[in-house]
C-alpha positions in Angstrom: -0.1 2.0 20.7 -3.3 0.5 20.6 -5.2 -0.8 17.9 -6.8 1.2 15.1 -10.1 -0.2 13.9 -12.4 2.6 13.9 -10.4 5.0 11.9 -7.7 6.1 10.6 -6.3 5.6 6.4 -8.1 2.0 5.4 -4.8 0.1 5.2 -3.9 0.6 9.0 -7.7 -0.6 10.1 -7.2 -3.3 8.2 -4.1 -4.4 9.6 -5.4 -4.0 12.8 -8.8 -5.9 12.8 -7.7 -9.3 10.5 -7.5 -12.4 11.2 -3.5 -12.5 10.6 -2.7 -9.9 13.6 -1.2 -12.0 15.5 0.6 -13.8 13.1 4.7 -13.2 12.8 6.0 -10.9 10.1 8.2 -13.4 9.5 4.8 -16.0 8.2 3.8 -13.4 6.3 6.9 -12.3 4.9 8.0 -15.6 3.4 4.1 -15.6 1.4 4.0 -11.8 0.3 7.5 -11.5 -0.3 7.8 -15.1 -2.2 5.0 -14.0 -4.3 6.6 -10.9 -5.2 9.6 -12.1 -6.2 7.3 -14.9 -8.6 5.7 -11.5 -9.5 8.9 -10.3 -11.2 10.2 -13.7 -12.5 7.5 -14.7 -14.6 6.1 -13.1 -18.2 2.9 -15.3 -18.6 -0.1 -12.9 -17.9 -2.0 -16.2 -16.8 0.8 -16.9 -14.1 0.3 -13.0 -13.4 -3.6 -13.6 -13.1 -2.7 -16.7 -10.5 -0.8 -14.5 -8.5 -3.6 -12.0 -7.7 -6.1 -14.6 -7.3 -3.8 -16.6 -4.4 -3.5 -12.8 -3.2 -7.3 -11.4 -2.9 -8.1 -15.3 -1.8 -5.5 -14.7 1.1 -6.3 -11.6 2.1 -10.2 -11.7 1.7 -10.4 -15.7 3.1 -7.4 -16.1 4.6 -7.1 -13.0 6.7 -11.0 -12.4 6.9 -9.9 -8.5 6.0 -13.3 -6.8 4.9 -13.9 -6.4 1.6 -14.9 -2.6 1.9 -11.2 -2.2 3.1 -9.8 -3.8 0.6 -11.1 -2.4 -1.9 -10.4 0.7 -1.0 -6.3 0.2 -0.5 -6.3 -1.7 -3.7 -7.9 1.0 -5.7 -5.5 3.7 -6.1 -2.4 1.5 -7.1 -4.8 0.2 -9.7 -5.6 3.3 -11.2 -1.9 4.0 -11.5 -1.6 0.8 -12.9 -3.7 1.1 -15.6 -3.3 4.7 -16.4 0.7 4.1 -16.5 -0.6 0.5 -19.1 -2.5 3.1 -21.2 0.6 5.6 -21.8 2.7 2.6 -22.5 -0.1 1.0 -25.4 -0.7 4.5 -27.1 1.8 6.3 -29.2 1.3 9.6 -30.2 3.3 10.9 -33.7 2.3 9.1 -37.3 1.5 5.6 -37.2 3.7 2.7 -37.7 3.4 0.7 -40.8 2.1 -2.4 -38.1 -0.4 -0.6 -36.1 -3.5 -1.9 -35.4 -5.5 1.2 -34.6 -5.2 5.1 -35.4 -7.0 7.7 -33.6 -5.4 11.6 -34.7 -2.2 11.5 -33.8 -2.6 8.7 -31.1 -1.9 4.9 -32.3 -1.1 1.5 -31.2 1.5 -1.2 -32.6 1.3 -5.0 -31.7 4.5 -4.5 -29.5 3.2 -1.8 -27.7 0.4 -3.5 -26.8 1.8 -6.7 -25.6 4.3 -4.9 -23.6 1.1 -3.0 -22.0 -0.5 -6.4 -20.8 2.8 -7.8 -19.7 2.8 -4.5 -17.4 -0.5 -5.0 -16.4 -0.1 -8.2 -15.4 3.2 -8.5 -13.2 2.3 -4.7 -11.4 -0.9 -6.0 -10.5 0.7 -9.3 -9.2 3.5 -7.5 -7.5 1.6 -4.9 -5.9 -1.5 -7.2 -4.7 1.9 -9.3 -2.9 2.8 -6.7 -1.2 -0.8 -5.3 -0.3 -1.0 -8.4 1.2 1.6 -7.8 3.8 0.4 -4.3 4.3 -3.3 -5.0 5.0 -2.5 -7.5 7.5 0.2 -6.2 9.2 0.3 -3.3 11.4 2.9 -0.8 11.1 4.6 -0.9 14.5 5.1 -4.7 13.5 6.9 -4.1 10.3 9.3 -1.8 11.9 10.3 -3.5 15.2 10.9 -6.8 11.9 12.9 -3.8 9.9 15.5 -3.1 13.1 15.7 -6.9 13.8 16.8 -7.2 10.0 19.4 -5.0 11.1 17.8 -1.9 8.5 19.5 1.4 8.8 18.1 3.0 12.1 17.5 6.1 10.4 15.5 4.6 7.6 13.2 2.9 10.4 12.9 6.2 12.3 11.9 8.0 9.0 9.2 5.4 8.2 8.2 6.0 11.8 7.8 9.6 12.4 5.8 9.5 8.5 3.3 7.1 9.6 2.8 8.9 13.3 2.5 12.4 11.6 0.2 10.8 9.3 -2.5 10.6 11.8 -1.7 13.7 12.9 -2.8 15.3 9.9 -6.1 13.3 9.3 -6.7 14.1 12.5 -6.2 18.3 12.1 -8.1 17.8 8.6 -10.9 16.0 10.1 -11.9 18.7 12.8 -11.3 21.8 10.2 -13.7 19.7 7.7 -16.3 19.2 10.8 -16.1 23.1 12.0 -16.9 23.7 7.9 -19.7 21.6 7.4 -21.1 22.7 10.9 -20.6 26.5 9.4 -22.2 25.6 6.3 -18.7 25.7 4.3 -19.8 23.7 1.0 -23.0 24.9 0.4 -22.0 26.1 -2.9 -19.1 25.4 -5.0 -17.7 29.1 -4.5 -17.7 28.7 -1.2 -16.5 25.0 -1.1 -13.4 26.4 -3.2 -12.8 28.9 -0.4 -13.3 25.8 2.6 -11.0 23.6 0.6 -8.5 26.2 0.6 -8.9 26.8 4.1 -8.6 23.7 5.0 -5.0 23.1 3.5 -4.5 25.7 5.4 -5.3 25.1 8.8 -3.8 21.6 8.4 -0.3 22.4 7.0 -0.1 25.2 9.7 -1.9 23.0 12.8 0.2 20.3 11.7 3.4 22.3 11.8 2.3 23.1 15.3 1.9 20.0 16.5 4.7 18.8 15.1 7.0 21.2 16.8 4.9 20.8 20.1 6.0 16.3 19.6 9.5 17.3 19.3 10.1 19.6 22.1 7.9 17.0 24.0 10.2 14.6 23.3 13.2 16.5 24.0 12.3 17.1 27.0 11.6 13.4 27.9 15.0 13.0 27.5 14.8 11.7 23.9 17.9 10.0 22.1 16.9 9.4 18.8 14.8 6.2 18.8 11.1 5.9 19.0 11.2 2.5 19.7 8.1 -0.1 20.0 8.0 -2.5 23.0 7.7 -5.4 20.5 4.9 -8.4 20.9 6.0 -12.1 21.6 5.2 -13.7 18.5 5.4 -17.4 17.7 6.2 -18.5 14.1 3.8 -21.4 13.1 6.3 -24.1 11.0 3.2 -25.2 9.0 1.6 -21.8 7.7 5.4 -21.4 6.9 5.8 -24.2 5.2 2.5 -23.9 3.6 3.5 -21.0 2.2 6.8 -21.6 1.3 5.0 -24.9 -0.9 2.7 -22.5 -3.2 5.5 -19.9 -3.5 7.8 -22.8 -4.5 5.5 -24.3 -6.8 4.4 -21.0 -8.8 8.3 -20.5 -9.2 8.6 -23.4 -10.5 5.6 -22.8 -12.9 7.2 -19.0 -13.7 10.7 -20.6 -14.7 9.5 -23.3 -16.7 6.7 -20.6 -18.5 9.7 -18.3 -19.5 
């Protein structure tokens, strides 16, 4: 499978084209993964803040990934962040004798509010973590690491046969959207209502297709239930380990002492 720079959804480009390609999963793992668990430790929106910024810092300086990119994987898991912070700030019903602002039937309470930011804070830490390890590693990496950490073969496989059918169907979507446009499809927004429908359409039922078409293609390969990888050589550098290992160390220690 070759690499994936030119398109595709932006967190595979990114994986493919940074700076950390070649780098073990097992390098990575020990910085996203330590991070996370700091993520969850910790209660001090400040540490939470610190977490990010060692994040974007690696991932926009460390891994040279594009900010365009990153930006654009990190923006949907901060909508729901924030949206989810909102619904867990406002109460709706008659205000408590503590809250700080009314608005109809909507309010806020000191406790709600704190509990919001607390939210905030350690999602945004412990999804940036694990953006981190998405944006800069590729996927076939991640799942030759998950059978070599001995993870339920059919777990892999699942992950697998997602990720390959997801290219599948930006691919169908891609040339329905192309015949629209070229047949004037979205001209108006009656029209574009009827393209957009259409185009589910096609791509549910191309997709289908193809998808039956990969599996009797396989079958008939002689397939026995494993898409496997031929997996890279990769050599794990002791320093960027142990580099690592040193800031997640130190912001646990930080997190404990801060609870």
């Amino acid at each position: 499978m070759g690499a994936r720079t030119g398109s595709g959804p932006a967190v595979d480009r990114a994986a493919w084209s940074n700076r950390w390609r070649d780098r073990s999963v097992l390098e990575k793992s020990v910085l996203s993964l330590g991070l996370l668990v700091v993520a969850m430790v910790t209660r001090a929106p400040w540490l939470h803040a610190a977490l990010v910024v060692v994040c974007l810092v690696a991932i926009l300086v460390g891994a040279r990934v594009e900010p365009r990119l990153a930006s654009r994987v990190l923006t949907l898991p901060v909508t729901f962040i924030v949206l989810g912070a909102l619904a867990a700030a406002v109460s709706i019903g008659n205000p408590a004798s503590d809250a700080v602002w009314s608005f109809g039937p909507f309010w806020s309470a000191p406790a709600s509010i704190e509990r919001s930011v607390e939210t905030v804070g350690r999602s945004l830490a412990a999804a940036s973590a694990l953006m981190m390890l998405a944006l800069t590693t590729p996927m076939t990496d991640l799942l030759t690491a998950a059978r070599r950490a001995k993870v339920p073969a059919t777990m892999v496989e699942i992950a697998g046969l997602v990720y390959r059918m997801l290219f599948v169907l930006l691919d169908v979507a891609g040339n329905v959207r192309a015949t629209q446009e070229a047949r004037l499809g979205y001209t108006s927004a009656r029209i574009a209502r009827a393209s957009v429908a259409s185009l589910l359409s096609a791509t549910l039922r191309t997709a289908w297709v193809r998808a039956q078409r990969l599996g009797e293609g396989l079958e008939g390969r002689g397939f026995d239930g494993a898409l496997v990888v031929t997996p890279r050589a990769q050599n794990v550098s002791v320093p960027f380990v142990g580099l690592s290992a040193c800031v997640v160390l130190a912001l646990g220690v930080v997190a404990v002492m801060t609870r």
